[in-house]
C-alpha positions in Angstrom: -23.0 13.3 21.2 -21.0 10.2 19.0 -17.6 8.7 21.0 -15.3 8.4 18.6 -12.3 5.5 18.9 -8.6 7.3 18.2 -6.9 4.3 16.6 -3.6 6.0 17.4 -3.6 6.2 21.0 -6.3 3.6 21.6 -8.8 5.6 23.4 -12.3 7.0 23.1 -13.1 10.7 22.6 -16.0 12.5 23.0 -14.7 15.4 20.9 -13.2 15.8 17.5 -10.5 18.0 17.1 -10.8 20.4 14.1 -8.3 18.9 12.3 -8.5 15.3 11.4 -6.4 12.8 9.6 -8.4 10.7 7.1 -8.8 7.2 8.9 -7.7 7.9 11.9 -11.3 8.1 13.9 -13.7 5.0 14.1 -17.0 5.9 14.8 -19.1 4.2 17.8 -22.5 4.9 16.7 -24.1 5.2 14.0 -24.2 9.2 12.3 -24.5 11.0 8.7 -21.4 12.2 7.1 -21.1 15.5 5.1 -25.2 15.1 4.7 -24.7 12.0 2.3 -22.9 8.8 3.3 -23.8 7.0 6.5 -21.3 5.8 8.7 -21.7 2.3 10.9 -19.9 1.7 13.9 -16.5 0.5 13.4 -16.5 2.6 10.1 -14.1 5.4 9.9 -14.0 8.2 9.1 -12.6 8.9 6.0 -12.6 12.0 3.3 -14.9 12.7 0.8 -12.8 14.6 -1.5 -13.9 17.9 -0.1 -11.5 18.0 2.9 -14.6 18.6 5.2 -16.3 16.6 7.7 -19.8 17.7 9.0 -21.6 15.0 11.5 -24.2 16.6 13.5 -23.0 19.5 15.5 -19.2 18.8 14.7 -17.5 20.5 12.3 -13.7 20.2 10.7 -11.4 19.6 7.9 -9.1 16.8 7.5 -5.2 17.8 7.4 -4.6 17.5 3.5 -0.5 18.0 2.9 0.2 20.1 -1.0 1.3 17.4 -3.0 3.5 17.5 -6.3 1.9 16.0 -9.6 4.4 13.4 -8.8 2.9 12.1 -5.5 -0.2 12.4 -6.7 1.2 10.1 -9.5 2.9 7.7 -6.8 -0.4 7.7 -4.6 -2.8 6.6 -7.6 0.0 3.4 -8.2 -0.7 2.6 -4.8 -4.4 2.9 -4.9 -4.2 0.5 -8.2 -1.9 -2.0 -6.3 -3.9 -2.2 -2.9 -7.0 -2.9 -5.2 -5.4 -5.6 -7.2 -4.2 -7.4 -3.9 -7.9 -7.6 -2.7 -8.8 -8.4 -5.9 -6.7 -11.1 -6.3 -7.4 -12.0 -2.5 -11.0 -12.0 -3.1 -10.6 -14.9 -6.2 -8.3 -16.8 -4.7 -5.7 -15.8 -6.6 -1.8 -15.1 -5.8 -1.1 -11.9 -5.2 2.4 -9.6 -4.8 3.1 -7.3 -2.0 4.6 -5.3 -4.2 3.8 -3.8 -7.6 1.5 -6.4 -9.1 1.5 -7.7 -12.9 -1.8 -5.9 -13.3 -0.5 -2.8 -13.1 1.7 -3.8 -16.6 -1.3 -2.6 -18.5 -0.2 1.0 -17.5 3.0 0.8 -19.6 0.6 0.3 -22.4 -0.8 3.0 -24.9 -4.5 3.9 -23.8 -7.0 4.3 -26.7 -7.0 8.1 -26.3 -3.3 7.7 -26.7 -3.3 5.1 -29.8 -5.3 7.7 -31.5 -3.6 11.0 -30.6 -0.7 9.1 -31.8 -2.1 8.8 -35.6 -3.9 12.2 -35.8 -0.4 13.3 -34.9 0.9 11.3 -37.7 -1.0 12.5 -39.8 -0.8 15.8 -39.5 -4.5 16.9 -38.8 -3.9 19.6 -35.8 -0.8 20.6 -37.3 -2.8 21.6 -40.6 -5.3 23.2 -38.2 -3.0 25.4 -36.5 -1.2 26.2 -40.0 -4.6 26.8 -41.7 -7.5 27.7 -39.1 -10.8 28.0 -40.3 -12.4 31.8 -40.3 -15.6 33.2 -40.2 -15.7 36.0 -42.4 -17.3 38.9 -40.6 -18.7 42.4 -42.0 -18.4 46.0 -39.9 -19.5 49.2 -40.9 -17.2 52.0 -41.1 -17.0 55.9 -41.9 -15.1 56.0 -44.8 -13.2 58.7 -47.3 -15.2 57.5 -50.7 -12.0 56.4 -52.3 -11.7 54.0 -49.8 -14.7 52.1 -50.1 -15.2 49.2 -51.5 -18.6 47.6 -51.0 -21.4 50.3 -49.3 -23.5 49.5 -46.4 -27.0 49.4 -47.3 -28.1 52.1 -44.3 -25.5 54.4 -46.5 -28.2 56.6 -48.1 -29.8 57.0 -44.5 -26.9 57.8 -43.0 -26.6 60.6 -45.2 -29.6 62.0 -45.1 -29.3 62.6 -41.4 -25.4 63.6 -41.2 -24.4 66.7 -43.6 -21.2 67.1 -42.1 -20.6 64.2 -44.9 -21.5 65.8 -48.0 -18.9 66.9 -50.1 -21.2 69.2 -52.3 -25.1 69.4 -52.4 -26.9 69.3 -56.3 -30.1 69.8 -58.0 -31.3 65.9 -57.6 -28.9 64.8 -54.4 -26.0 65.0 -52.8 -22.0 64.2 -53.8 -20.7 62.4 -50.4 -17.3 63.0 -48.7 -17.5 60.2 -46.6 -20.3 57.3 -47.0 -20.7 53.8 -44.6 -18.7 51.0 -45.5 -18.5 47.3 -44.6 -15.7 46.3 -44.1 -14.6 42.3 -44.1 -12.6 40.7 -41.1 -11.1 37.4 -40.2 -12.0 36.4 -36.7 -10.4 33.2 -35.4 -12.6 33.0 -32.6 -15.4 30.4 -33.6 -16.3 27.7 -31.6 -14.3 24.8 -33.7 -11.4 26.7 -32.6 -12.0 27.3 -29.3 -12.6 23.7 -29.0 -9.6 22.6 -30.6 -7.5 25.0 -28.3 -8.7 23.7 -25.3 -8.1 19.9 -27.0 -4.4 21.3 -26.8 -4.6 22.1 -23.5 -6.6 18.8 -21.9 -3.7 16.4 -24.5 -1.1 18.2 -22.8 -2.3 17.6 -19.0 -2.7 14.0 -19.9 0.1 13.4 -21.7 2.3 15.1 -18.5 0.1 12.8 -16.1 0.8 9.5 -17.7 4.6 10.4 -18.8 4.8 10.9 -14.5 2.9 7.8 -14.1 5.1 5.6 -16.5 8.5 7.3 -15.1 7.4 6.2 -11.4 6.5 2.5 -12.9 9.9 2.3 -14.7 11.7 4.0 -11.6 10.6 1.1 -9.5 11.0 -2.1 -12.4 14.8 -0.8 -12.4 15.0 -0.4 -8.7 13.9 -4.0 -8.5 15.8 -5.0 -10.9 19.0 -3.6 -9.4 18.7 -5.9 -6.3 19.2 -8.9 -8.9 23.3 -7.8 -8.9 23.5 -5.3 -6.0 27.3 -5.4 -4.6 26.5 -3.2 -1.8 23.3 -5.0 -0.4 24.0 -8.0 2.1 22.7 -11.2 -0.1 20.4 -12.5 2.0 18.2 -8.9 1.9 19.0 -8.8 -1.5 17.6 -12.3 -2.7 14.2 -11.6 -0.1 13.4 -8.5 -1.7 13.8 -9.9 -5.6 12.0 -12.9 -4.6 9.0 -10.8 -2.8 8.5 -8.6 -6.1 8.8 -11.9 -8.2 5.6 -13.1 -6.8 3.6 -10.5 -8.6 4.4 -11.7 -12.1 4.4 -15.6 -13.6 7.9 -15.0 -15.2 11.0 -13.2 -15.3 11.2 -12.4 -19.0 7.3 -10.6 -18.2 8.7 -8.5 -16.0 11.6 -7.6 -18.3 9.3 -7.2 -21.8 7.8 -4.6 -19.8 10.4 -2.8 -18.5 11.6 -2.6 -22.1 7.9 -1.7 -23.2 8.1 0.5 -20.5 10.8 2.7 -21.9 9.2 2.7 -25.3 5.8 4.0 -24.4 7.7 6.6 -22.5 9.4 8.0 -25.3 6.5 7.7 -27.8 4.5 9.7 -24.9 7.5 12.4 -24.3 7.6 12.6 -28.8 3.8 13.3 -28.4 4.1 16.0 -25.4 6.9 17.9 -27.9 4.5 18.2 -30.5 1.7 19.2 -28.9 3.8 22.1 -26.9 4.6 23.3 -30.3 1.2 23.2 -31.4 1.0 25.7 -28.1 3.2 27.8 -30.2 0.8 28.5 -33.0 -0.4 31.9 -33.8 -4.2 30.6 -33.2 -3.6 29.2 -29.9 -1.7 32.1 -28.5 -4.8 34.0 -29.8 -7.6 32.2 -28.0 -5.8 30.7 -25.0 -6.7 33.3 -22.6 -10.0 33.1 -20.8 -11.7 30.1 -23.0 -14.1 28.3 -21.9 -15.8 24.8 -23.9 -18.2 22.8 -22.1 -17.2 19.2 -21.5 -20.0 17.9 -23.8 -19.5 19.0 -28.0 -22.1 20.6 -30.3 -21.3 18.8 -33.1 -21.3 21.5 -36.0 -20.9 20.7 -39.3 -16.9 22.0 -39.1 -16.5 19.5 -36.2 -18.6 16.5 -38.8 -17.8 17.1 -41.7 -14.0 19.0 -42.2 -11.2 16.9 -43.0 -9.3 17.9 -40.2 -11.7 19.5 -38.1 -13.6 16.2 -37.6 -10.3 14.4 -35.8 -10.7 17.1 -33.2 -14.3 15.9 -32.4 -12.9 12.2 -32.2 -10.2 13.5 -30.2 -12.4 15.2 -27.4 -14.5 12.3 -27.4 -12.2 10.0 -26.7 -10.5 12.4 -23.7 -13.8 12.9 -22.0 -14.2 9.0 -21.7 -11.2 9.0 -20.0 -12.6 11.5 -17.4 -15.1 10.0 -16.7 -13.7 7.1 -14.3 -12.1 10.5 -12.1 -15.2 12.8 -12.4 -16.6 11.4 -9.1 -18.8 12.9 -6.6 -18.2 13.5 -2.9 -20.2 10.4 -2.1 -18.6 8.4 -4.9 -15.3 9.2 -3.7 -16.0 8.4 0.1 -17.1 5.2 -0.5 -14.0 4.9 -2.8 -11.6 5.5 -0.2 -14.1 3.0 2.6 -13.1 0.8 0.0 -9.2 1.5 -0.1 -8.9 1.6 3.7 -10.7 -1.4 4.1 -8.0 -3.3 1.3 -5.2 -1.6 3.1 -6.1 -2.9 6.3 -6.7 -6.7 4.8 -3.0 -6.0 2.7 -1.7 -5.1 6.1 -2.8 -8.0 8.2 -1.0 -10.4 5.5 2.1 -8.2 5.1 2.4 -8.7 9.1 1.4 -12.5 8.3 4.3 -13.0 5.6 6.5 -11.1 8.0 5.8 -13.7 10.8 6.8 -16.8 8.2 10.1 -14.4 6.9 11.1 -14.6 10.6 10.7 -18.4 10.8 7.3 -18.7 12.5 4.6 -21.2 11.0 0.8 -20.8 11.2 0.3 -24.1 13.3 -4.0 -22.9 13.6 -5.5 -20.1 11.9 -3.8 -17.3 13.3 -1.7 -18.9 16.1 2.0 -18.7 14.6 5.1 -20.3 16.6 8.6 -20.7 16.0 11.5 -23.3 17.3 11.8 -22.6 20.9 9.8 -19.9 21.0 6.5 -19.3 22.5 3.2 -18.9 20.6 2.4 -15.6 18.6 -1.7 -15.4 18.1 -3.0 -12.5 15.2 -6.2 -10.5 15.8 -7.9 -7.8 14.5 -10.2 -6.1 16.2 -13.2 -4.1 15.4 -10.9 -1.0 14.6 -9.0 -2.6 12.3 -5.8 -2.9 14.4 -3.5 -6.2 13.9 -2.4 -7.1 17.6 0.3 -9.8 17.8 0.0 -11.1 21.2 2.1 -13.3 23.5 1.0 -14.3 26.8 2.7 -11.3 28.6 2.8 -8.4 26.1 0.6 -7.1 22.7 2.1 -5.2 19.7 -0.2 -2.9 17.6 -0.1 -2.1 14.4 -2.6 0.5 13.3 -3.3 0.7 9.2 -4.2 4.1 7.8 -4.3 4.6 4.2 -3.4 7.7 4.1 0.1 10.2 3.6 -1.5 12.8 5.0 0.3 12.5 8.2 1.1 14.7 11.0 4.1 13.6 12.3 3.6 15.1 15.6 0.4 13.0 16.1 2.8 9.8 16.2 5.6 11.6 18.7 2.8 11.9 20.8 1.3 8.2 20.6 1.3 7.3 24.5 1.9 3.3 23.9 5.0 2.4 22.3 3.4 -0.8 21.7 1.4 1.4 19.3 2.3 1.4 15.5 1.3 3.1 12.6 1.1 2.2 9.5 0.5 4.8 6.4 1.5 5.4 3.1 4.1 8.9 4.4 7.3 9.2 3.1 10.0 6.1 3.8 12.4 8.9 4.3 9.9 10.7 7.4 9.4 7.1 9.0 10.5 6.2 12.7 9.9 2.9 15.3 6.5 4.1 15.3 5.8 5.4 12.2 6.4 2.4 9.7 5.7 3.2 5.1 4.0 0.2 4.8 3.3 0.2 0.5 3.6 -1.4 -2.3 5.9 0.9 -3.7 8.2 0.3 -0.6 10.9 -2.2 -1.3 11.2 -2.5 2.2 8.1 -2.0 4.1 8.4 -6.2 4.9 12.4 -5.4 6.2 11.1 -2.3 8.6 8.2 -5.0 10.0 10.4 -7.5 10.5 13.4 -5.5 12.4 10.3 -3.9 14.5 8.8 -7.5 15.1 12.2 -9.4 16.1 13.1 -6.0 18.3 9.8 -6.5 20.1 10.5 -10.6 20.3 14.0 -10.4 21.7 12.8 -7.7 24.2 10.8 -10.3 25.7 13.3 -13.0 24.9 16.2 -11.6 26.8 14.2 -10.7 30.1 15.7 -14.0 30.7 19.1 -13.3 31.1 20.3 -13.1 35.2 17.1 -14.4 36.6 17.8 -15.7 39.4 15.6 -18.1 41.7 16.2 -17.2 45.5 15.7 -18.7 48.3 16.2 -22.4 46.9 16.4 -25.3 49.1 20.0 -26.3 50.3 19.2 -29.9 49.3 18.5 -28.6 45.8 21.5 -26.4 45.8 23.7 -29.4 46.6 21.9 -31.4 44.0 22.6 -28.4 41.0 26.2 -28.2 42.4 27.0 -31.8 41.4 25.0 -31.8 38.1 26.9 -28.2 36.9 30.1 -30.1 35.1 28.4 -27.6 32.4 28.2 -24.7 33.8 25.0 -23.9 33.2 24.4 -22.1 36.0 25.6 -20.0 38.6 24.9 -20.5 42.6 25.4 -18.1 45.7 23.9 -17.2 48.7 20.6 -19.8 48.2 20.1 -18.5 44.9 20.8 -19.8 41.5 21.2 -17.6 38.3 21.2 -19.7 35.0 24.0 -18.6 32.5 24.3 -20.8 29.9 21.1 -23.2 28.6 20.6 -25.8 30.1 17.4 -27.8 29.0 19.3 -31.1 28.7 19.3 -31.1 32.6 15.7 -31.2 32.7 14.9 -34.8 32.6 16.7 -34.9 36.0 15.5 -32.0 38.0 11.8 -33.0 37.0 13.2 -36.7 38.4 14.6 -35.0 41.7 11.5 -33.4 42.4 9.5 -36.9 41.8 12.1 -38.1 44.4 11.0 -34.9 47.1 7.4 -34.8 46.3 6.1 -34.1 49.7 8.7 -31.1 49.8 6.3 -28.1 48.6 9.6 -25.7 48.4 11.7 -28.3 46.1 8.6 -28.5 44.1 8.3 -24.8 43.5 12.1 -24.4 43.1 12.3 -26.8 40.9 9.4 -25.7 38.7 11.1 -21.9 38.8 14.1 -23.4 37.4 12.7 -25.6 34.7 10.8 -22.8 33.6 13.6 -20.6 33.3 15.3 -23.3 31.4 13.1 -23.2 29.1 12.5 -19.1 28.3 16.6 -19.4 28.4 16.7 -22.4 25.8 14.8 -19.4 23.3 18.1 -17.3 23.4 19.4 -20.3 21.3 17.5 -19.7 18.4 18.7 -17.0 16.0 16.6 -13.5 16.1 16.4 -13.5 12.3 15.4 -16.7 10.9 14.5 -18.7 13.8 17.4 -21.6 13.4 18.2 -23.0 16.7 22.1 -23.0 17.3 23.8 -26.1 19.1 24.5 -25.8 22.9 28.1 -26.1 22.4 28.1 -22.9 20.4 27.4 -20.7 23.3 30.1 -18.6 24.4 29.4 -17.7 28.2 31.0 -13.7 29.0 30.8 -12.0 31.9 27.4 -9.7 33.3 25.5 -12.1 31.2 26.5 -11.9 28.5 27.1 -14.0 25.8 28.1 -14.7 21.8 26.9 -17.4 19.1 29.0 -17.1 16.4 28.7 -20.4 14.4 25.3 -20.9 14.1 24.0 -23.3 11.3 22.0 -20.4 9.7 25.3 -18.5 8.8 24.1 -15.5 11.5 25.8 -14.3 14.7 23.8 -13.1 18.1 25.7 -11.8 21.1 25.2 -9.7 24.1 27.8 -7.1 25.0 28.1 -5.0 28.1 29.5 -1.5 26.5 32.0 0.9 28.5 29.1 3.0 30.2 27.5 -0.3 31.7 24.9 -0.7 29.2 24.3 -4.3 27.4 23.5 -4.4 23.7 22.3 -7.3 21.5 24.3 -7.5 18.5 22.7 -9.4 15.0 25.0 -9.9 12.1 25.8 -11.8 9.2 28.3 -14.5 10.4 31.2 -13.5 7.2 30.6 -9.7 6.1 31.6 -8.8 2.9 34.2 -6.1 2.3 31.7 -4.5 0.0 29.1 -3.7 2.2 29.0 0.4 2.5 27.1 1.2 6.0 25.2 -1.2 8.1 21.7 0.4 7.4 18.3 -0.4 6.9 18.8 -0.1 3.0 21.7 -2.5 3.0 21.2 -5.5 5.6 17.5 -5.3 6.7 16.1 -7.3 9.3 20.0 -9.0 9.0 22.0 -6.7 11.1 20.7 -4.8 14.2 22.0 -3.5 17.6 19.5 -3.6 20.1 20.0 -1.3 23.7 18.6 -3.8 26.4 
């Protein structure tokens, strides 16, 4: 039996359940998927296209969510993007978070599409559908004499065997009443017209697929665009986000030639849909429309050589089918596909989390090993799973990549750890603290990281206010008493509580306890306080860009609590003690303007937040 690693809930299982999402198992031995692919441990496992897994006597199907033509849409942008980050990761190249310039080709006109567009122009299907070609075909039928115009050649047998058709019988024959005829028919149902019908059909499929794909590209350009000017977004969120999605082109006016292009190939492509629809209209495709069938590869008939027209619907299907042929993969093409997505969304991930990190003020002193002013060292891993743990001496965060938006949302409510996070391509609107849309689509997946990342900080951070060292030596009491002109601390009953930082005092409690050397409990006391000192010194540096505020900027408040309102970084940072007993951290902007709607994700980011302690 294979153990299996959940990657949600950190644990090994034994059993799969039936239902699976794509990525969300790593295998611990190796084992055959699906009877084609094998899988290595560490590898996940991931679907094939055929929403089946089958590995030795387990048996299941992966939870697939129905998705519109429009997600499907959204979900191949994503796939292009993660795959030109690791491209450009993989030559060294700069790459964007969000959409990158690659993907500007996609507002261009494919060759399919360059062509359609002068067959069109020409008139070729229209001329088709005016004036099908025919194949003339003959019947024979009973008919009154009158009535016939060209005899079969079985009439005179026919005859001979049916009297019932004679009109009168003479010496050398008979005078008929009713004689075989052929009869002449137009039948539109050839195979150049079953062809071309179908041509109709495939055009119109791609032509609604890439008018989706363009709408989404151009629904995202002007989204990006409209944090250039944004009255209602706080300027510091709005000048990150513009600035993240100017990294992924060289140039401002190539970002706007292709928004304009943009909207250009959209209509030409919406002008082409029209026509074709009315095409749809024709008498001949009405006629053969139901129950066709053409197989994907063309027998060339002379028609489909040769006729003026006819030939442009032979270029036509042709030119579609190469098209196709990138998407008509098998179930061990695909698999192998998506190892290679989730293994790019995993490494766009890690650097998102990175980037994060150096958005919150942190530098990468060593590989991996981040720190910030006054704060304590933040180390990176990832481990065989492909989970990025940011790790502090006393606590881990997890974030869990799964490229995938195919989630079960229950799955996550369940997650045991709430140092456990996912990340996933679902919906931004479906996302929660441990639940994070983390794509390139997402204007804010880096905002959601960063609020989730300084949450998890200050949690740690603030553990700090109203420790208090008991049992401290009466000499040292009486030493703190004289030195707390400040008052950085408070002192009752042989403890002492620090209220207000106070690392400037260091220099002479580490030369007090020089002075006491031999006295183990002025040692230890003194070493408790210093240390505090210093964990307390973090609460001077701002929670959302890591600049440390001057000493005499802390306001000391009751309960420990306390506000920095005239910080040097233009933020504020306070703890408040609420009417029910429970303290709060507040993060602001230090001046808010008057045009700010709501203090929401979507309008302040990472630059406003209220924290329950």
């Amino acid at each position: 039996m294979i153990t299996w690693y959940d990657r949600f809930n950190g644990k090994l299982v034994k059993q799969l359940p039936e239902k699976i999402v794509s990525g969300r198992y790593a295998a611990q031995a190796p084992c055959i998927f699906n009877g084609h692919s094998n899988i290595q441990p560490d590898d996940f496992l991931i679907s094939d296209g055929t929403e089946k897994f089958h590995i030795g006597s387990q048996v299941g199907s992966f939870i697939h969510n129905e998705k519109s033509e429009q997600l499907e849409t959204e979900l191949e942008i994503i796939e292009s993007a993660i795959l030109a980050y690791q491209e450009a990761v993989d030559f060294g190249k700069d790459s964007s978070f969000l959409i990158p310039d690659k993907l500007l080709a996609r507002f261009e006109l494919t060759k399919f599409e360059e062509l359609l567009v002068d067959v069109l122009k020409k008139g070729h299907l229209q001329e088709i559908a005016r004036r099908p070609r025919m194949e003339l075909i003959y019947e024979e039928h009973l008919v009154p004499v009158s009535r016939a115009k060209k005899v079969a050649g079985s009439a005179n047998a026919y005859l001979a065997s049916h009297s019932e058709c004679w009109q009168t019988r003479t010496l050398t024959g008979v005078i008929p009443k009713q004689i075989l005829a052929l009869e002449s028919e137009d039948q539109l149902n050839i195979y150049e017209n079953r062809v071309y019908v179908k041509l109709l059909g495939n055009i119109e499929q791609h032509l609604v697929k890439r008018i989706l794909e363009v709408k989404k590209l151009e629904e995202i350009f002007k989204q990006a665009v409209s944090f250039q000017n944004a009255e209602g977004i706080y300027f510091e969120l709005r000048d990150s986000i513009f600035t993240l999605w100017g990294e992924g082109f060289s140039d401002d006016e190539q970002a706007d030639d292709a928004a304009v292009h943009g909207i250009a190939t959209l209509e030409l492509l919406t002008k082409m849909l029209k026509k074709v629809r009315t095409l749809q209209h024709s008498g001949l495709y009405l006629t053969l429309t139901h129950n066709i069938h053409v197989p994907l590869k063309l027998n060339m008939t002379n028609v489909l050589s040769h006729d003026q027209h006819y030939r442009h619907v032979a270029r036509l299907w042709n030119s579609w089918l190469d098209t196709q042929q990138a998407n008509n993969l098998d179930p061990e093409q695909i698999f192998q596909r998506n190892k290679k997505l989730a293994v790019a969304y995993s490494q766009y991930c890690r650097d998102l989390v990175k980037r994060t990190l150096h958005e919150l003020g942190f530098n990468e002193l060593t590989p991996n090993c981040f720190k910030r002013n006054g704060n304590q060292a933040i180390y990176l891993e990832v481990t065989t799973g492909s989970e990025i743990v940011l790790k502090t001496p006393e606590h881990s965060l997890f974030f869990i990549p799964c490229f995938t938006n195919s989630i079960d949302l229950s799955d996550t409510e369940l997650m045991e750890n709430s140092q456990r996070i996912l990340l996933s391509l679902g919906s931004a609107v479906e996302m929660n603290e441990k639940h994070l849309c983390t794509a390139p689509t997402n204007f804010y997946s880096l905002e959601q990281l960063a609020v989730l990342i300084s949450k998890w900080l200050i949690s740690q951070t603030l553990r700090t206010i109203g420790i208090t060292v008991s049992k401290a030596p009466s000499l040292l009491l009486k030493t703190l008493n004289r030195m707390n002109a400040n008052g950085y601390w408070k002192l009752e009953n042989n403890s002492i509580t620090i209220i207000k930082p106070c690392l400037a005092a260091k220099p002479k409690l580490l030369e007090f306890k020089k002075e006491h050397k031999q006295d183990v409990s002025i040692a230890q006391a003194v070493d408790a306080v210093t240390e505090a000192a210093e964990r307390f010194e973090e609460l001077l540096y701002c929670p959302c860009c890591g600049a440390k505020a001057d000493e005499d900027q802390w306001i000391s408040r009751d309960d420990n609590c306390f506000a920095i309102r005239n910080s040097s970084c233009n933020h504020l940072w306070e703890v408040n003690r609420q009417a029910n007993g429970n303290k709060v951290l507040l993060v602001k902007p230090g001046k808010e303007n008057q045009n700010y709607l709501s203090h929401t994700l979507e309008n302040f980011g990472r630059f406003y937040a209220c924290i329950p302690l």
